[in-house]
C-alpha positions in Angstrom: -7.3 6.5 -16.7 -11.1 6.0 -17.5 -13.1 9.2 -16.7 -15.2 7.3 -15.0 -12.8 6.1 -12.5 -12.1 8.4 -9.4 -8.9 8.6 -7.8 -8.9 8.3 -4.3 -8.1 12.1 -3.2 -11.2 12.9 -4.4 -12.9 10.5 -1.9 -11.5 11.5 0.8 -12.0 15.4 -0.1 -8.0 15.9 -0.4 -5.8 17.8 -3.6 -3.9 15.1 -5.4 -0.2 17.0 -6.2 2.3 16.9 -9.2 4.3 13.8 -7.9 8.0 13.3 -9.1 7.6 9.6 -7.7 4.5 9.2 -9.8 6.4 10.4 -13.1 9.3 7.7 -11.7 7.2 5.4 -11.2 4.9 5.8 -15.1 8.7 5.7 -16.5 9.5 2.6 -15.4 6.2 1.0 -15.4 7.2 1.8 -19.7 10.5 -0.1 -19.4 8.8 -3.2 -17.5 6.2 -3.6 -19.1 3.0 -5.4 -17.7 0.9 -7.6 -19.4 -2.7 -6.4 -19.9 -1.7 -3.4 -17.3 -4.2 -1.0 -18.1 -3.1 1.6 -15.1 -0.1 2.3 -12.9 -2.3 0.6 -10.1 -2.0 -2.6 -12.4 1.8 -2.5 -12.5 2.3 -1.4 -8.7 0.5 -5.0 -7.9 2.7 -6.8 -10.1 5.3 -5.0 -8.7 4.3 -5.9 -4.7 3.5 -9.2 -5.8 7.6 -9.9 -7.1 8.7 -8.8 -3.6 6.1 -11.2 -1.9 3.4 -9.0 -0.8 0.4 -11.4 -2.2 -2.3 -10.9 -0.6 -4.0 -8.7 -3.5 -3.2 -10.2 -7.2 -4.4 -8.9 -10.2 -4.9 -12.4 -11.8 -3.4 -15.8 -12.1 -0.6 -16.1 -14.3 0.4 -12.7 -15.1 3.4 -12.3 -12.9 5.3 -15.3 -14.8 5.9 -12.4 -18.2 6.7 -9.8 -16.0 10.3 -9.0 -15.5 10.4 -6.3 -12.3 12.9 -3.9 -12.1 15.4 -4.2 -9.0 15.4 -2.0 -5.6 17.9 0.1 -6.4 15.5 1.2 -9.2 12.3 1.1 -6.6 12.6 0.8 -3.2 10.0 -1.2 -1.0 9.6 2.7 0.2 9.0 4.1 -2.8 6.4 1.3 -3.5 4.3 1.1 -0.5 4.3 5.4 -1.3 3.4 4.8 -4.5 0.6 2.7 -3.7 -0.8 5.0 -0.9 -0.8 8.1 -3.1 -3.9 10.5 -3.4 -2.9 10.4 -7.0 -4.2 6.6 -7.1 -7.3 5.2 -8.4 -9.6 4.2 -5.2 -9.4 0.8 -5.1 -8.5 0.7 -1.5 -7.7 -3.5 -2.0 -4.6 -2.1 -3.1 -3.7 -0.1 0.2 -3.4 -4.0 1.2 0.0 -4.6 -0.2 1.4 -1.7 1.2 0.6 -2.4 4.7 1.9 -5.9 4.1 5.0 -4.9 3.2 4.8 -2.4 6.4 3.7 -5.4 8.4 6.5 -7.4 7.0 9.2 -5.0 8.0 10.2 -5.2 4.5 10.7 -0.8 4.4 12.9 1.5 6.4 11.1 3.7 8.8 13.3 7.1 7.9 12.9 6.4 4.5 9.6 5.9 4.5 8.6 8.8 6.7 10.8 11.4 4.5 9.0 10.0 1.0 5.7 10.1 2.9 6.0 13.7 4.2 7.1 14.4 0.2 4.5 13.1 -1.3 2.0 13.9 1.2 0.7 10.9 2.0 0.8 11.1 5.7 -3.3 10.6 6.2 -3.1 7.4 4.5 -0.5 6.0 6.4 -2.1 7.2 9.6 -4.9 5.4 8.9 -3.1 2.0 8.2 -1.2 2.0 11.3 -4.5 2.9 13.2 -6.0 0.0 11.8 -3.1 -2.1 12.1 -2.8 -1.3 16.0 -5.7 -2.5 16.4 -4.6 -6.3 15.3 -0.9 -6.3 16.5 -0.7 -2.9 19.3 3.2 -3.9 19.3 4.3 -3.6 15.9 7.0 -1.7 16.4 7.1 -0.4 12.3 3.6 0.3 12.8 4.1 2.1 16.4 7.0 4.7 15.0 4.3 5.3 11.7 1.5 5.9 14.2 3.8 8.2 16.4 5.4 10.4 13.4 1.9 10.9 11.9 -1.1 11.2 14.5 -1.0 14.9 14.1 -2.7 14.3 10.7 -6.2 15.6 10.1 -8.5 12.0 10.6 -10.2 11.3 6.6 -13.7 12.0 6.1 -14.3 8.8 4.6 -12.8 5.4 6.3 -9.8 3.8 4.2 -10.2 0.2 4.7 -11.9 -1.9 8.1 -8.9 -3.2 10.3 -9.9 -7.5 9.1 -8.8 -6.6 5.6 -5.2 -6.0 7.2 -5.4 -9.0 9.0 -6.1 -13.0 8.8 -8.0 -14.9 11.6 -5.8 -17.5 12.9 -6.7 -21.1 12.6 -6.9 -23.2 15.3 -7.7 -27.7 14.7 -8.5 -26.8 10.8 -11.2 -24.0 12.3 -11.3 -20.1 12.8 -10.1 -19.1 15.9 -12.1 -15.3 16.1 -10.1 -14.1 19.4 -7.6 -13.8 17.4 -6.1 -11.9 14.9 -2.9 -11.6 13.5 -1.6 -8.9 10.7 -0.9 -10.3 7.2 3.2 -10.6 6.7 
């Protein structure tokens, strides 16, 4: 990581823990290797680009040399965790995939709760499903996230504006701005 570069526990004034998913996760991101991955962030987009969340990429081309490892090796779970981790450098375009996948239904609420409340990410996810309520109030995925965290302390700082969660739907080739709908 550059020194420059802060990770995004320290803007939102929260203590960024040992993580056994994030030494997982470093393994594995050595055995599949990434072109020109210069971080763990790097590889986790490559990563939620192979299972079809697309609406961050780190560039054209590069998923074509990149040979993911299965879900029995990492779970959608343990991805969208290892995305929203403190631990992360703040590039909050990345919190993007993860709530795709949510939005998708592509994780297992249980799952994801238990690895959240591990590695205490549950302010993050709190967040998302705030802002993604606000697009869809019926997710159901995004309902059960909002319910088994809105005890959380609210962050100082916002995450990410509820429009970068969600696409405008088009209506006779033109943008329809009453409504919304979350990116799946």
């Amino acid at each position: 990581m550059d020194r420059g570069q802060k990770i995004l526990a320290q803007r939102l004034g929260k203590t960024a823990h040992a993580s056994p998913l994030r030494f997982k996760l470093r393994r594995l991101a050595a055995q599949f290797p990434v072109e020109n991955a210069e971080c763990l962030e790097d590889w986790l987009i490559e990563l939620a680009n192979t299972r079809g969340a697309r609406i961050v990429r780190r560039g054209v081309g590069t998923e074509r040399n990149f040979i993911a490892p299965d879900e029995h090796l990492v779970t959608n779970e343990e991805l969208v965790v290892g995305i929203c981790q403190l631990q992360c450098l703040d590039r909050p375009q990345i919190l993007r995939l993860a709530a795709q996948l949510i939005s998708r239904g592509e994780v297992q609420f249980r799952r994801l709760k238990r690895l959240a409340e591990q590695e205490r990410i549950g302010p993050i996810l709190a967040e998302l499903a705030k802002q993604a309520l606000r697009v869809d109030p019926s997710h159901q995925l995004w309902q059960r996230i909002h319910k088994a965290f809105r005890h959380e302390k609210p962050l100082r700082e916002p995450l990410l504006h509820w429009t970068r969660l969600a696409e405008p739907v088009m209506k006779h080739g033109r943008c329809n701005a009453d409504r919304w709908e979350l990116v799946s």
